[in-house]
C-alpha positions as CSV (number, residue, x, y, z in Angstrom):
1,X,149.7,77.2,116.6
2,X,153.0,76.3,114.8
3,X,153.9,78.8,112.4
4,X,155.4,78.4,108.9
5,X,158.8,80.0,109.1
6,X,160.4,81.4,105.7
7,X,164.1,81.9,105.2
8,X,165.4,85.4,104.3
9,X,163.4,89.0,104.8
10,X,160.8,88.9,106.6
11,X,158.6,90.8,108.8
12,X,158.5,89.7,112.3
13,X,155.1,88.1,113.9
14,X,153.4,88.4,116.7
15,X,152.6,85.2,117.7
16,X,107.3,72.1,96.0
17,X,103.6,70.1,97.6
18,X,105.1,66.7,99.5
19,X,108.6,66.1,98.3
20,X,109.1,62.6,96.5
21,X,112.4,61.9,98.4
22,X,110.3,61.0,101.4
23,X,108.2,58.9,99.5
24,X,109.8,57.2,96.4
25,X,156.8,79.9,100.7
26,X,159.7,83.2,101.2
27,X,160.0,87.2,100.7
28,X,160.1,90.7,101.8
29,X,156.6,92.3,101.2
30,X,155.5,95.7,100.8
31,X,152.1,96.3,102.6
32,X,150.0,98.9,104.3
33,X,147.5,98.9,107.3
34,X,150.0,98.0,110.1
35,X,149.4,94.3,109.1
36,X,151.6,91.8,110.2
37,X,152.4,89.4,107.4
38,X,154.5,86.2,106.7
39,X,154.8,84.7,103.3
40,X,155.7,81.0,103.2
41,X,156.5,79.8,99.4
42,X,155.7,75.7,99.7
43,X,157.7,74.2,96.9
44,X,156.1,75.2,94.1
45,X,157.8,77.9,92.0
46,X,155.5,80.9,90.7
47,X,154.3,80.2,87.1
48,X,152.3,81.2,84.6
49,X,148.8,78.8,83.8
50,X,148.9,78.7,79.8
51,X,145.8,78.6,77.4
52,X,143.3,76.1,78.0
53,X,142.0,74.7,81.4
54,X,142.8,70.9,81.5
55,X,140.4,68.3,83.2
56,X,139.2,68.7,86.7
57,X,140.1,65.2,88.2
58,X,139.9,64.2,91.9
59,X,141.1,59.8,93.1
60,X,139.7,58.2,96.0
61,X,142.6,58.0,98.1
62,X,140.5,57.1,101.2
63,X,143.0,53.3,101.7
64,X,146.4,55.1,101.1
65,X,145.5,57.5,103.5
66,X,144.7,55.7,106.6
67,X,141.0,56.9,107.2
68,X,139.3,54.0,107.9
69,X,135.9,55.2,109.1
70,X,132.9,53.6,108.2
71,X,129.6,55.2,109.4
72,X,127.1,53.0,111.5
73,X,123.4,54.7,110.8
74,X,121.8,51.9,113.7
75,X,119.2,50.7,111.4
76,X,117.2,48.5,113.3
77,X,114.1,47.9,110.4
78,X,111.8,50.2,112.6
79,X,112.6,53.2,110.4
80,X,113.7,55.8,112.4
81,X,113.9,59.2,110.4
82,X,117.2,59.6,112.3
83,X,118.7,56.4,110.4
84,X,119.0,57.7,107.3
85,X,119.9,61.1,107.9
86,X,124.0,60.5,108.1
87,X,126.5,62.9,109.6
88,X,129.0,65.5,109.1
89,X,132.7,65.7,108.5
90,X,135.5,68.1,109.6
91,X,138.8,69.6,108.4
92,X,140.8,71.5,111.0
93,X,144.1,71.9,112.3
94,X,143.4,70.6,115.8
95,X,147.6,70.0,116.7
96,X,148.3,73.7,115.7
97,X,150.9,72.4,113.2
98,X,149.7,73.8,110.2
99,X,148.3,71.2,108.2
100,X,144.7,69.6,107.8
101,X,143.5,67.1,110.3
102,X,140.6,65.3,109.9
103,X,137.6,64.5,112.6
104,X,134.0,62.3,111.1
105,X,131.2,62.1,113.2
106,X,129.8,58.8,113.7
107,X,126.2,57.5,114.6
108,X,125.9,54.7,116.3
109,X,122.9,53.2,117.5
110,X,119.4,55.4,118.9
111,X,120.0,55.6,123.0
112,X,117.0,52.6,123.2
113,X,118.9,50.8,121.8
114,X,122.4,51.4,122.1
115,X,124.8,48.8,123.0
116,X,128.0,49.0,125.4
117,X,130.2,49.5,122.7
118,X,128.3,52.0,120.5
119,X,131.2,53.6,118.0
120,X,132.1,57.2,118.4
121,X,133.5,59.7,116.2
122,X,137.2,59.5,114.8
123,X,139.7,62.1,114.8
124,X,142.4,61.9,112.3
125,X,146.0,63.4,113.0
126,X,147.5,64.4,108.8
127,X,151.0,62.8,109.0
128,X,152.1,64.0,106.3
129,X,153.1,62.2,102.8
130,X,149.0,62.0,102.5
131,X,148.8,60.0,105.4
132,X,147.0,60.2,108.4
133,X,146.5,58.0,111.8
134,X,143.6,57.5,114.1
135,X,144.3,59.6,117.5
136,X,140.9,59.4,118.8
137,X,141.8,57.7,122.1
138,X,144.5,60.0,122.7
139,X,142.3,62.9,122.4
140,X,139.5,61.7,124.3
141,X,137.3,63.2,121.7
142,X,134.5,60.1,120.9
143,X,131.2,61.8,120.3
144,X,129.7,58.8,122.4
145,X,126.8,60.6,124.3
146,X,124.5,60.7,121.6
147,X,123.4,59.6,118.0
148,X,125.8,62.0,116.0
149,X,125.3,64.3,113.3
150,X,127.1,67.5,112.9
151,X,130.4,69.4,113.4
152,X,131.3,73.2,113.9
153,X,134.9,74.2,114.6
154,X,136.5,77.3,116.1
155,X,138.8,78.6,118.9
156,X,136.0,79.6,121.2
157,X,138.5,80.6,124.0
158,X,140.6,82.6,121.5
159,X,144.0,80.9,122.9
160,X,145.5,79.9,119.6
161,X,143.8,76.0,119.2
162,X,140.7,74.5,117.8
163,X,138.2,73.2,119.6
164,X,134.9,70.8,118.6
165,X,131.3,70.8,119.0
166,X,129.2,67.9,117.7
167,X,125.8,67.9,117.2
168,X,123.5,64.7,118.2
169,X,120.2,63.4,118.3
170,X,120.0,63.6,122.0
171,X,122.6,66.1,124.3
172,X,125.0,68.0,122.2
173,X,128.7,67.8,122.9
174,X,131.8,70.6,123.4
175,X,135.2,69.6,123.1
176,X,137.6,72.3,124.7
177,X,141.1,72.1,122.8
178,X,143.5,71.5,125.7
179,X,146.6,72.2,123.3
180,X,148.6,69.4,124.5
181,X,146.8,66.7,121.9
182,X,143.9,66.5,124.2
183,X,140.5,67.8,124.7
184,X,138.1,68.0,128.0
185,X,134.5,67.6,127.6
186,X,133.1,71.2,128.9
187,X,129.7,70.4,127.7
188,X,128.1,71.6,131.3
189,X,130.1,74.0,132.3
190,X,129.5,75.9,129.1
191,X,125.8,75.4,129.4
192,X,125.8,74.2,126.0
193,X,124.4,70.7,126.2
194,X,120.9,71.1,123.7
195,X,119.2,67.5,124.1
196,X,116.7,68.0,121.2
197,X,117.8,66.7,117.8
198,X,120.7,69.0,116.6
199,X,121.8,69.6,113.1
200,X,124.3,71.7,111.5
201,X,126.3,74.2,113.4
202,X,128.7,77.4,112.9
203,X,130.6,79.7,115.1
204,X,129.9,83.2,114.5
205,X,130.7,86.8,116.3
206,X,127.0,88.3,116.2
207,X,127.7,91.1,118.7
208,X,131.1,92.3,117.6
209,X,132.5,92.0,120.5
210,X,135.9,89.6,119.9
211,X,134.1,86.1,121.2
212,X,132.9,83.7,119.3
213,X,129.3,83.0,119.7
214,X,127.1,79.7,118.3
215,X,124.6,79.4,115.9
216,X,123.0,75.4,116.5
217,X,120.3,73.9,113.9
218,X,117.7,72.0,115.1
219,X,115.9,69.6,113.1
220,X,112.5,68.4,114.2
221,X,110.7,66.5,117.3
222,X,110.7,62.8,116.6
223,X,110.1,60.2,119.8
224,X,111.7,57.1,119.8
225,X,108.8,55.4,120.0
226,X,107.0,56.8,117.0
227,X,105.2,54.4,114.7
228,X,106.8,53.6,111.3
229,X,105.2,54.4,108.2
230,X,103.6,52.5,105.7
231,X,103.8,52.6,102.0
232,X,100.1,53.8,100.8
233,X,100.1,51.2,97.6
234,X,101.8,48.4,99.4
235,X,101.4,48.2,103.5
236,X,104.1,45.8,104.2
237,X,106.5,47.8,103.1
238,X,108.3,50.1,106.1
239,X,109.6,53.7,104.7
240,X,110.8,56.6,106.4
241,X,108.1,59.2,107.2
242,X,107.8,62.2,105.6
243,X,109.4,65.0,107.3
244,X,106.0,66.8,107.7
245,X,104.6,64.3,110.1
246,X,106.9,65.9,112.8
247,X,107.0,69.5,114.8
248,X,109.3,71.5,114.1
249,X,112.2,73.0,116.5
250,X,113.4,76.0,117.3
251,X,117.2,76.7,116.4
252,X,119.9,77.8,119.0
253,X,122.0,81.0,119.4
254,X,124.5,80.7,122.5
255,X,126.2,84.1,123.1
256,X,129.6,83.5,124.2
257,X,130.2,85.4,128.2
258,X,133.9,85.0,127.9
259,X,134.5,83.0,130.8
260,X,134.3,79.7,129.1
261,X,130.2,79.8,129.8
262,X,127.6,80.8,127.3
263,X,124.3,82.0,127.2
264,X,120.9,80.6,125.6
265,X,119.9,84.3,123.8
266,X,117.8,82.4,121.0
267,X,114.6,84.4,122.4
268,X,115.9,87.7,122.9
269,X,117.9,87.9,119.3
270,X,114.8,87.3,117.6
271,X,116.2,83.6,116.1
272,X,113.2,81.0,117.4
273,X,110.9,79.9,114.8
274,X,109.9,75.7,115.8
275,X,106.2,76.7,113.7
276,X,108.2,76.4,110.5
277,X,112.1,75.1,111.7
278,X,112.7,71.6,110.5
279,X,116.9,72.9,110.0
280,X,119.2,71.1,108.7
281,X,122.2,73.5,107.0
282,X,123.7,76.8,107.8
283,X,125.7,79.2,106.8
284,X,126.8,82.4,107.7
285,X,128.2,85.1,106.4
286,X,127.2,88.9,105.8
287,X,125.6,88.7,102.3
288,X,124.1,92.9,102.5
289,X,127.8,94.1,103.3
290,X,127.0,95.7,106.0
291,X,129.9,94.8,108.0
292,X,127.9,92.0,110.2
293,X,127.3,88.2,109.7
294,X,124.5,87.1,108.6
295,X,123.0,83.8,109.4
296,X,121.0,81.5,106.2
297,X,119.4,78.1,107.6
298,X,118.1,75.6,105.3
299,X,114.5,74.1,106.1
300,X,113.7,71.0,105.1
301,X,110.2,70.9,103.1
302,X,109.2,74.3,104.9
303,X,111.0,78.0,103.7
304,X,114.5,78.9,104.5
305,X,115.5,81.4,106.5
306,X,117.9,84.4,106.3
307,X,118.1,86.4,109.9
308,X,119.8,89.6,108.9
309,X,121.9,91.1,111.8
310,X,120.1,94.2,112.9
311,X,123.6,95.2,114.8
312,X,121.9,95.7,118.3
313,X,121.7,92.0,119.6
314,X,118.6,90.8,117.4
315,X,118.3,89.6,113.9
316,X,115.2,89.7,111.8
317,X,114.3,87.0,109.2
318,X,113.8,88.8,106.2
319,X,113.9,85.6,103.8
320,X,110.9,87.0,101.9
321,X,111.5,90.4,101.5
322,X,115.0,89.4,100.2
323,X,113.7,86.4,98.0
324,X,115.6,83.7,99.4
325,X,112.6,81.9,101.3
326,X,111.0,80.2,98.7
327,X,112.7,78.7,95.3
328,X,111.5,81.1,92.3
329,X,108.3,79.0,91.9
330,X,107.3,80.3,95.3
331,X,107.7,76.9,96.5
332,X,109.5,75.4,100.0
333,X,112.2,72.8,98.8
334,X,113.7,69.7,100.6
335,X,117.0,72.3,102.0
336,X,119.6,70.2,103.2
337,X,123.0,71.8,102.3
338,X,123.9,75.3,101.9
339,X,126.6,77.9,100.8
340,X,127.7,81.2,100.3
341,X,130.1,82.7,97.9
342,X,130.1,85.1,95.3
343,X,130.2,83.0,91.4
344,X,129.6,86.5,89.9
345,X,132.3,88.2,90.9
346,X,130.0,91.3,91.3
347,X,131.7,91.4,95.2
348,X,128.1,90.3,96.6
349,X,127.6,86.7,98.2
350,X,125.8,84.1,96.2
351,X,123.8,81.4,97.8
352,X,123.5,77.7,97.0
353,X,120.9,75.3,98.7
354,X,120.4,72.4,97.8
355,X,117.7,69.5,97.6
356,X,115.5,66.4,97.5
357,X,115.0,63.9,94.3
358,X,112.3,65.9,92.0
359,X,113.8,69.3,92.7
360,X,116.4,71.0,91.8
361,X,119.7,72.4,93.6
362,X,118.5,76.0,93.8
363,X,122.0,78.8,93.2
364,X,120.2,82.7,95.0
365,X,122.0,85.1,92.8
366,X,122.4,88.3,95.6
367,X,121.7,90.8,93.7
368,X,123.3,94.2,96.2
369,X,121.0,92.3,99.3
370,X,118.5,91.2,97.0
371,X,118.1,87.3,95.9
372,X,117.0,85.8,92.1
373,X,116.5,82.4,91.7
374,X,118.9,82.1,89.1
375,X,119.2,78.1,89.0
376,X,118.7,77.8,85.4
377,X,120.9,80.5,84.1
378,X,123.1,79.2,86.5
379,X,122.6,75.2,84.4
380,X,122.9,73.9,87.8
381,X,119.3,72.6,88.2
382,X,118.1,69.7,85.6
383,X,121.3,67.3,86.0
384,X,120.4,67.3,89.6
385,X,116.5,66.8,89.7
386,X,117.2,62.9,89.9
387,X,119.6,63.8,92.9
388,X,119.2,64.1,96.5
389,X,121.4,66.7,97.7
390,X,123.2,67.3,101.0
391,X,126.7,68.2,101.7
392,X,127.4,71.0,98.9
393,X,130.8,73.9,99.0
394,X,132.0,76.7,96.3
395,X,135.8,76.4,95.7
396,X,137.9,77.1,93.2
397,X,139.0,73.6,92.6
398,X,140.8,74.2,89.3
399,X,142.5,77.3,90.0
400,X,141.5,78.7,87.3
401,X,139.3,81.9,89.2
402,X,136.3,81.1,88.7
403,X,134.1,79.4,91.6
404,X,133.0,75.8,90.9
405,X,130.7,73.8,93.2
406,X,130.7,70.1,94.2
407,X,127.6,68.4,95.0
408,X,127.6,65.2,97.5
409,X,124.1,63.2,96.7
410,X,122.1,59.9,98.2
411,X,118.7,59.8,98.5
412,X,117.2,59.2,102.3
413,X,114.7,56.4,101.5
414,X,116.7,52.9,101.6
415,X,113.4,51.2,99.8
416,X,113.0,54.0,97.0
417,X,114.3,51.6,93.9
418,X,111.4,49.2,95.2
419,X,109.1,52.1,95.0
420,X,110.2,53.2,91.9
421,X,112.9,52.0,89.5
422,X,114.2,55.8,88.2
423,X,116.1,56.9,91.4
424,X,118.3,54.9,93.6
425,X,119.3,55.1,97.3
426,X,123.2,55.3,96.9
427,X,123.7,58.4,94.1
428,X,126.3,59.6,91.9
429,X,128.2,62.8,93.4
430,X,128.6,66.3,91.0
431,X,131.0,68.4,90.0
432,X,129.5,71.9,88.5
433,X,132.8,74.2,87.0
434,X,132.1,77.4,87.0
435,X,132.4,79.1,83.4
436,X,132.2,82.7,84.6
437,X,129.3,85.3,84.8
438,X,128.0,82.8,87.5
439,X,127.8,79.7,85.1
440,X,127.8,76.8,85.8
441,X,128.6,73.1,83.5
442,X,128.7,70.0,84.7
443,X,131.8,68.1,84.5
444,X,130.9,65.0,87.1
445,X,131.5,62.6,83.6
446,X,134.9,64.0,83.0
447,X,136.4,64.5,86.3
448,X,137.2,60.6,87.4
449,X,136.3,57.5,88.0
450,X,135.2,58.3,91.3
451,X,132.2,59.9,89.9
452,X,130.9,57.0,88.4
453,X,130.4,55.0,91.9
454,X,127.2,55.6,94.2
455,X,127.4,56.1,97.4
456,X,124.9,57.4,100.0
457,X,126.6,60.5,100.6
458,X,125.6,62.9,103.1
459,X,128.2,65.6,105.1
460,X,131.3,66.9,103.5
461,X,134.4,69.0,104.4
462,X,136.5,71.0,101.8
463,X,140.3,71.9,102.3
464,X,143.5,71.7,100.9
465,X,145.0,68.8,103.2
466,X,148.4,67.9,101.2
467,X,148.9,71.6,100.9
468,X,149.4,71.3,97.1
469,X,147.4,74.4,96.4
470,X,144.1,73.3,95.2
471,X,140.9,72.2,97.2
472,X,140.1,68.2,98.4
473,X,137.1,67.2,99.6
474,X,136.5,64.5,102.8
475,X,132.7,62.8,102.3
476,X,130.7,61.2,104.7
477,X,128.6,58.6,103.6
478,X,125.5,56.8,105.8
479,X,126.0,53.5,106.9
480,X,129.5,52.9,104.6
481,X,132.5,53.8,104.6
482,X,133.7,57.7,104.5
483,X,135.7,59.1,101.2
484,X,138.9,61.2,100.8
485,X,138.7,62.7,97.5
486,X,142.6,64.2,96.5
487,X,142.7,67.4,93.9
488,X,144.8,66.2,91.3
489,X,144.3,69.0,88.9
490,X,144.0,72.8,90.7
491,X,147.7,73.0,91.6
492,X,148.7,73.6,87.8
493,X,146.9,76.7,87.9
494,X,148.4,79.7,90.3
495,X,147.0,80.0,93.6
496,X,147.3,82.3,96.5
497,X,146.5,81.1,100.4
498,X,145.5,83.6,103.1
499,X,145.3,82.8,106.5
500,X,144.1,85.5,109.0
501,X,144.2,86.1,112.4
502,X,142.6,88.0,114.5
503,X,143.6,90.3,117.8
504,X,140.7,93.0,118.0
505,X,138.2,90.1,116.4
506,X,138.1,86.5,117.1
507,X,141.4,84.5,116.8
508,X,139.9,82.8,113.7
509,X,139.3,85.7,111.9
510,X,135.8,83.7,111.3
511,X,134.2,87.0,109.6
512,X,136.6,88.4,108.0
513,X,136.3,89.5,104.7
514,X,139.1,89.0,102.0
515,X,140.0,91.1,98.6
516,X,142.3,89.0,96.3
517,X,143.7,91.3,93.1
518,X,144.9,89.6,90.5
519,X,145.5,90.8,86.7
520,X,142.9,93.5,87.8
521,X,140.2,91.7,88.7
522,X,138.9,91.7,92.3
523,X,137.5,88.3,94.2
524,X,136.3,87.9,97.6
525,X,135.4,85.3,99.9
526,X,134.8,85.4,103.9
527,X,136.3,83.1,106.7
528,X,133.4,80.9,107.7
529,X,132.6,78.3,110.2
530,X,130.1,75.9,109.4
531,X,128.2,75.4,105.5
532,X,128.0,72.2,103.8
533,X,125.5,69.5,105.2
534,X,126.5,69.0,109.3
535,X,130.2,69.8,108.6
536,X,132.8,72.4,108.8
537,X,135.7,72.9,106.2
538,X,139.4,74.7,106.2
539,X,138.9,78.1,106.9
540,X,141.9,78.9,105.4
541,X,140.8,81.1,102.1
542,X,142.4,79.4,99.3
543,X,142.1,81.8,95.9
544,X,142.5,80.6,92.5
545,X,145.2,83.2,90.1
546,X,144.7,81.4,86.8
547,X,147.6,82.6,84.7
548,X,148.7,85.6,87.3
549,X,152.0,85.0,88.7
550,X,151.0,87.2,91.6
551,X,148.4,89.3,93.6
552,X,148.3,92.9,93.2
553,X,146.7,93.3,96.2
554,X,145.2,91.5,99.2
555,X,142.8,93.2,101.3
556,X,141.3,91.8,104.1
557,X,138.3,93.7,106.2
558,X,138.2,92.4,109.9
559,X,135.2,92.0,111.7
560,X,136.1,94.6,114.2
561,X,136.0,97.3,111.4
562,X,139.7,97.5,111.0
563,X,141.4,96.6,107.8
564,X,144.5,95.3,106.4
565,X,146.2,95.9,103.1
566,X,149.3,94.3,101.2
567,X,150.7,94.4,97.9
568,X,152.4,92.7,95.1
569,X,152.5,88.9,96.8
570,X,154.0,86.3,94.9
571,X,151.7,83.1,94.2
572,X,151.7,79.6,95.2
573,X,152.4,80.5,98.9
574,X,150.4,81.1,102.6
575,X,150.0,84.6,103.3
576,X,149.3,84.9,107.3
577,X,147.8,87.8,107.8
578,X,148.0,89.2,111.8
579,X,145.0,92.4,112.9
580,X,146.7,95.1,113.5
């Protein structure tokens, strides 16, 4: 991976019932641990955020930018719950050059009915200047083997570059990063090729042992050749059946052997469950702080699950005892997208899942490994009962320390204004600041125009791609065109990037808890792969200061155990962070 460089001193690196949606830059640090740290100051001199918060405001830049990727869903008229479903989105860094590329899964057309040139995914190479250019040929990286859905993104192999699994209706797909621009399709040879209907997916290190292992969601059984439904009050009309008409499927966990194979463990780790899997979002991370990831999947109409890493090779799904199965009603909900990160402050991972039309987005509040529905203390749930949720992330986007969370919505039934004249298929997207205490208000009316439009929006991916120092957002939207949402409001506000990688653990880091300081109050957040509806966002941890010019401390836990430990860091910079 290229590596920022910094001028001067510096330290030397090593390199509820049936759900209506179906229906209806530089210095010389001091630091501890035996870390190995660069500090990169990017233009923007430190400063202090006075008084008031101003507006949160994000433009569609999507035509500026060069993406020009419009999502094909296939619709035939036959009404194929795979249709309407939509796909993810990815940020990464797949050149190694240190800023944000950009790869969107695309559909296509179901394999019955595919034609010769069916449209595969897109990968975007960023430019700079906010621009980016199509380099799909040139990577070879088309996700053209199946219907597509979701991304997950990590350096499997450990050897310094990203690498890309997609997730289709029909055989998955694995990308190996070839670190010359290209990739090789390693799909067999790494044993990794699922046929059934795959979700959302996240790399993860469940066995502590340095390799990167994957978690795959898996959706539900549904044949090509399964009949359509009918409206009950009018027959002629076609709709999408309801979820519950289909089997459920098991999910996936591939160990990773460390010869560039993997191994189907699923059984063995205790992570098989097709009786009440219909999957759809992940997210991992390790919310009892035990020092091992964790993995949450989000059902869809039947109860999540949380599969708590028993540190021996096998999980157990302790979703009820920890109150995170069910909504607060005891109910299942319509689970598409899902996060973790901690809105309290209280150094325990929050959870956000969210949902169909008629229920709301539901915000866990972990309470030391214990979950309370804590949606309406949190105000996120009655400004979204109208909505139908999918891709969803927590991020700072105003700087200001305090988690917000943005909300991408559109409902799945392309008939549901003809079924009833209160919801509509393409939805306004939300944007929920956080107010502090884990509170929530939302600010969707005064954040841009952007959030007046409808679209149908399904995945999303979070990251700061014109490394300005606040969060932007990349939205994929069924069967139109995909959205590049630019942060024009969190680089006022001081900010701290932190970057880790990993020697003993993974390369990524992906696991690896961070402790940001700043004028005495402690925030954390964990490098994840995966979260979000099908997608996977920056894993670069990007912390909000507010009005601190600096960072007392950064502390950063690795998933090996070992720990890191700097002090007095500027803001408005990258701090890479090297395991000792």
């Amino acid at each position: 991976m290229a590596r920022p460089t910094a001028d001067g001193p510096h330290l030397n690196l090593p390199l509820p019932g049936e759900d209506a949606h179906w229906l209806q830059g530089s210095t010389t640090l001091s630091w501890a641990g035996r870390a190995c740290v660069v500090f990169v100051l990017v233009g923007l001199a430190a400063r202090t955020w006075a008084g008031t918060r101003g507006p949160l405001s994000f433009t569609d830049v999507t035509e500026s930018s060069g993406i020009a990727f419009r999502h094909v869903a296939g619709m035939t008229g036959r009404k194929h719950i795979a249709e309407t479903m939509g796909s993810g989105a990815a940020f990464l860094d797949y050149d190694g050059d240190g800023d944000l590329d950009a790869y969107l899964v695309q559909s296509g057309f179901l394999p019955d009915e595919r034609p010769p040139d069916n449209p595969g995914g897109s990968l975007y190479e960023n430019i700079g200047d906010g621009e980016f250019t199509d380099v799909t040929e040139a990577a070879g990286v088309a996700n053209d083997l199946g219907y597509g859905m979701g991304i997950a993104v990590a350096d499997y192999d450990n050897d310094g570059d990203q690498d890309i699994y997609i997730t289709n209706y029909g055989p998955n797909v694995f990308y190996r990063n070839d670190g010359d621009g290209s990739f090789t399709d390693i799909t067999e040879a790494a044993g990794v090729g699922d046929d059934r209907w795959g979700a959302s997916a996240a790399f993860l290190d469940y066995d502590s042992d340095g390799l990167l292992d994957l978690f795959v969601v898996n959706y539900l059984v549904a044949p090509l050749d399964m009949t359509p439904c009918r409206n009950a009050d009018n027959p002629d009309l076609l709709e999408y059946c309801h979820p519950r008409l289909y089997e459920g499927v098991g999910d996936v966990l591939y160990r990773n052997n460390g010869d560039g194979t993997f191994a189907d463990v699923s059984e063995a780790a205790g992570v098989v469950n097709p009786l009440e899997g219909r999957g759809l979002g992940v997210a991992i991370a390790d919310y009892n702080n035990d020092g091992r990831p964790d993995i949450y999947v989000a059902n869809d109409t039947t109860r999540n699950f949380l599969y708590e890493n028993d540190g021996d090779g096998t999980f157990t799904d302790v979703s009820l005892l920890a109150g995170c199965g069910y909504n607060g009603m005891g109910l299942p909900e319509g689970g598409m997208g899902v996060d973790f990160g901690d809105v309290d402050d209280d150094g325990w991972l929050d959870l956000i899942s969210v949902h169909s039309t008629t229920e709301t987005n539901t915000l866990y509040r972990n309470l030391q490994g214990f979950f309370m529905d804590a949606t309406a203390a949190a105000s996120v749930g009655a400004s979204t009962l109208p909505m139908t949720a999918f891709g969803t992330d927590f991020a700072d986007f105003d700087n200001d320390g305090v988690l917000d969370l943005f909300v991408v919505n559109g409902h799945v039934q392309d008939v549901i204004a003809m079924l009833n004249d209160a919801y509509t298929y393409p939805q306004r997207d939300q944007l929920f600041r956080g107010v502090g205490g884990g509170v929530f208000e939302d600010v969707s009316n005064s954040s841009g125009t952007y959030f007046d439009e409808r679209h149908v929006g399904r995945g999303a991916a979070f990251g700061d791609y014109d490394d300005d120092g606040d969060v932007d957002v990349l939205v994929s939207n069924s069967n139109q065109p995909a959205v590049l949402l630019r942060n024009d409001g969190g680089s006022e506000s001081g900010w701290l990037r932190v970057v880790v990688e990993g020697s003993v653990s993974n390369r990524d880091g992906i696991g690896a808890r961070v402790h940001v300081t700043a004028n005495g109050v402690t925030r954390i957040a964990e490098v994840q792969s995966g979260s979000s509806y099908c997608s996977a966002s920056d894993q670069r941890l990007l912390f909000g200061l507010g009005e601190a010019t600096r960072a007392e401390r950064i502390d950063v836990t690795w998933p090996s155990g070992r720990t890191s430990a700097l002090v007095e860091v500027p803001a408005n910079g990258t701090v890479v962070v090297t395991e000792p």
